[in-house]
N, C-alpha and C positions, 0 to 999 in steps of 0.2 A: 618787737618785730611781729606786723601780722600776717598769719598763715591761710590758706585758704587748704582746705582737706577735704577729698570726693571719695566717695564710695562709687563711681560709676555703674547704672543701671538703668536699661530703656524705661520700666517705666514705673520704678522709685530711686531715684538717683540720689543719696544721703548726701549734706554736704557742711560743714562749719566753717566756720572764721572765728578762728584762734588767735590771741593776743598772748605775746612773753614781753613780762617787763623783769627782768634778775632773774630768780627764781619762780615767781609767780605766772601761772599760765589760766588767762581767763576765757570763758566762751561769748564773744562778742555778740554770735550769730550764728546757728544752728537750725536745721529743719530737711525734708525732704520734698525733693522737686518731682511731684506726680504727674506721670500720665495717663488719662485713660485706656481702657483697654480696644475703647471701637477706635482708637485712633490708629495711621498706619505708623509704619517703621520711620519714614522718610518725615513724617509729622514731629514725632516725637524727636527723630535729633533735633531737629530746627528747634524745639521746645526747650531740649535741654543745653545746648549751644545757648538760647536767646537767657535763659535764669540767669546760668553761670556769669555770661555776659555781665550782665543787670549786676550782679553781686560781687564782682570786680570792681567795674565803676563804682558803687557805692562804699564799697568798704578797703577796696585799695590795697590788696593784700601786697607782701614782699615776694611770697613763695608759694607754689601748689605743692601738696603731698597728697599721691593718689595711690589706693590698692594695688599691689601688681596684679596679674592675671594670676587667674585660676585654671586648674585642670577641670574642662566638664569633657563627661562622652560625651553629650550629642553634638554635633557640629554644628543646627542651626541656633541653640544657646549657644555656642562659640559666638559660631559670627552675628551677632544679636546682640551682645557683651561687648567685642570688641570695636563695632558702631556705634556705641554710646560712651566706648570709652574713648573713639576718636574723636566725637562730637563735643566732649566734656575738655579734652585734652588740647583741640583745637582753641577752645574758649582762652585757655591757660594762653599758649603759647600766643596769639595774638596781641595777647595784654605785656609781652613780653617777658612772662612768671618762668625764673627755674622752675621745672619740675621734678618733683624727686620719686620714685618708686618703692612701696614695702611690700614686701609680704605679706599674706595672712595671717601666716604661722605667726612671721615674727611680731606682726601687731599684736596679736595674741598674746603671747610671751610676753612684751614689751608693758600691756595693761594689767594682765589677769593672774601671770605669772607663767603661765602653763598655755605651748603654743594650740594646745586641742580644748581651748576651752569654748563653751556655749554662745549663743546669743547674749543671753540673758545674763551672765557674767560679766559680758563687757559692760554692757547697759548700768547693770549696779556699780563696776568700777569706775565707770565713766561719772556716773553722779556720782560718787565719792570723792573720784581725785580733784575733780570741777566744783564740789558745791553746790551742784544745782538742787534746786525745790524737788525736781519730778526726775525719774528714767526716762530718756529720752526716747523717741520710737528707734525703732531696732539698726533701718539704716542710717538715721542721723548719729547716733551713738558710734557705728563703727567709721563714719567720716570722723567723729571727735575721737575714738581712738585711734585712729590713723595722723590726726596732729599731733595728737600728746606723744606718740612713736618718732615724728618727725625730731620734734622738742628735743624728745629722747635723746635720741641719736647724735642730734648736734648739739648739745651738752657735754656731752662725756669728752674726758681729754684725748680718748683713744680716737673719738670720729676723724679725723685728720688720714688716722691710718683705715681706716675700714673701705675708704674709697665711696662713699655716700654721697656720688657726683649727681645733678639734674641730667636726665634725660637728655 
């Protein structure tokens, strides 16, 4: 089953594509979808709407699994955050992708072992549990730990009962 996994963000938006075949879970495709900074807000979805796109069509995933929201104070990080995460989430739903919801914490928890752990512990977990050559940059790594969480999740005998519904 391939997965497709977003870290939603205006303008580094983490993202992979995750393969399970039994137990084995590979990174077909991994990276982060940049934008720059003189671009405006309204630019930038249309950017990250058009990748996402592009990387459906291409790799044809079964499923999205995306970060849930997070707590920020400032309100225009809120709503900055959650226009990138409806332009990312639009992509999904178009393509007609369940989409599923994690936590932070719980991604955390679910790679590292411990829901408060660092960047840079995912990043190493993430090349350890994957195999890869290199640490991945920081948000592409938490999109591939947000699949291996997804994985996670619906592996277990108990997923059934946990309620781990798409969006």
């Amino acid at each position: 089953m391939r997965l497709l996994a977003l870290d939603p963000a205006l303008r580094n938006c983490g993202y992979a594509i995750l393969e399970k075949e039994g137990s084995k879970v590979c990174a077909v495709d991994y990276g982060v979808i940049r934008n720059k900074a003189q671009l405006s807000m309204p630019v930038c979805l249309v950017e990250l709407h058009r990748h996402i796109d592009a990387l459906i069509r291409l790799h044809s995933p079964a499923e999205c699994a995306v970060e849930g929201l997070i707590y920020v104070q400032n309100t225009r990080t809120a709503i900055t955050l959650g226009a990138a995460r409806g332009s990312a989430l639009l992509a999904a739903a178009q393509h007609g992708l369940p989409i599923y919801e994690y936590p932070p914490r719980r991604v955390k928890q679910a790679v590292v072992g411990r829901g408060g752990a660092q960047k840079a512990q995912i990043g190493y977990m993430v090349r350890m549990l994957l195999g890869l050559a290199e640490t991945p940059p920081a948000d592409a790594a938490d999109a591939l730990a947000i699949g291996l969480t997804h994985y996670q999740m619906h592996s277990s005998p108990l997923a059934a009962l946990r309620g781990n519904c798409p969006l």
